[in-house]
C-alpha positions as a printed Julia matrix, in Angstrom:
89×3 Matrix{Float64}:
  -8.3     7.16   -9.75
  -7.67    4.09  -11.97
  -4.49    3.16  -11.6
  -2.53    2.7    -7.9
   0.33    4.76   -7.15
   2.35    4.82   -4.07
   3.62    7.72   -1.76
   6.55    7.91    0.43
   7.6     9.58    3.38
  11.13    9.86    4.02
  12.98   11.67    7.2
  16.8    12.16    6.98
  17.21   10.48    3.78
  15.19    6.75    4.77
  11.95    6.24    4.18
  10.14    6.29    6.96
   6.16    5.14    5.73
   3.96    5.07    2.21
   0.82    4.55    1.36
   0.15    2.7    -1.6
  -3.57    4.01   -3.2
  -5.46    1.23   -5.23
  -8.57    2.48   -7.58
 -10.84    3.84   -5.97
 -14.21    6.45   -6.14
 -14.54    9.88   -5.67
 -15.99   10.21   -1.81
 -14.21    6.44   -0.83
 -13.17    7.18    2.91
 -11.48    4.46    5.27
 -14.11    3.24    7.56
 -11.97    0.12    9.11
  -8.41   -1.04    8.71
  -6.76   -4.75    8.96
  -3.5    -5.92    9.24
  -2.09   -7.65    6.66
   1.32   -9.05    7.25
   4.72   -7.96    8.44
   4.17   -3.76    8.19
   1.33   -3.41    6.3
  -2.03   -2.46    7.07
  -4.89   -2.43    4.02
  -7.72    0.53    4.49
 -11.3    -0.59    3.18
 -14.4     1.38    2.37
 -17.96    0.85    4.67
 -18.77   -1.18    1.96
 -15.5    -3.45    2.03
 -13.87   -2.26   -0.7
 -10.04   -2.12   -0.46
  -8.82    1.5    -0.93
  -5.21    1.67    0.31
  -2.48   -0.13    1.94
  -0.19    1.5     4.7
   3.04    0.33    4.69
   4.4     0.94    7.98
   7.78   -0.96    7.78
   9.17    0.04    4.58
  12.45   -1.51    4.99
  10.89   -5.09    5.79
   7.88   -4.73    3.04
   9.6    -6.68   -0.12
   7.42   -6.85   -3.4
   6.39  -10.23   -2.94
   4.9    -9.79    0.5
   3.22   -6.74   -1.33
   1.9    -8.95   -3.82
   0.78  -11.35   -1.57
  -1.79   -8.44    0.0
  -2.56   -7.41   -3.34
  -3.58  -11.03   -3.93
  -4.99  -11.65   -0.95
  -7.23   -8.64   -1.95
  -8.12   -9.27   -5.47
  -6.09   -6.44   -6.63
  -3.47   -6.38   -9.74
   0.54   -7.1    -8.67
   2.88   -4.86   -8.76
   6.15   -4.96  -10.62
   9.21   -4.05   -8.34
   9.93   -1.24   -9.95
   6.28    0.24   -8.82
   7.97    0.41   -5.31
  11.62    1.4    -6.45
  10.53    4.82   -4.03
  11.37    2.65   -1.01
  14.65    1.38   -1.59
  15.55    5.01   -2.75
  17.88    5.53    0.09
């Protein structure tokens, strides 16, 4: 996968968690995890590579503190529109 997309959970209407996947290899599992601000927690590779970001607090994550991890990461921002999903409801 090139290109990061992001999935949403939602439970009576509200989302309740997503997971945003960033570009990654066949075979990339999680092997450690690190918080990274205010509901948000990234997922990296053995090898360090960042493969995901859990957002645990979707109604506190805005895009900027999204594209502060993103920065923070060395991966592309994200317009708000990319996480429209999460102010659905």
């Amino acid at each position: 996968m090139k290109w990061p997309y992001l999935e949403v959970t939602f439970r009576h209407g509200r989302p309740l968690a997503a997971y945003l996947y960033l570009s990654r290899s066949p075979g990339d599992r999680s092997r450690r995890t690190a918080k990274a601000g205010v509901g948000m927690i990234v997922d990296y590779t053995e090898a360090g590579k960042p493969i995901g970001i859990e957002i645990t607090a979707p109604a506190k994550v805005t895009i900027a503190d999204l594209n502060a991890v993103l920065a923070s990461i060395d991966a592309p921002a994200l317009a708000a529109e990319d996480i429209a999903p999460l102010r659905a409801a």
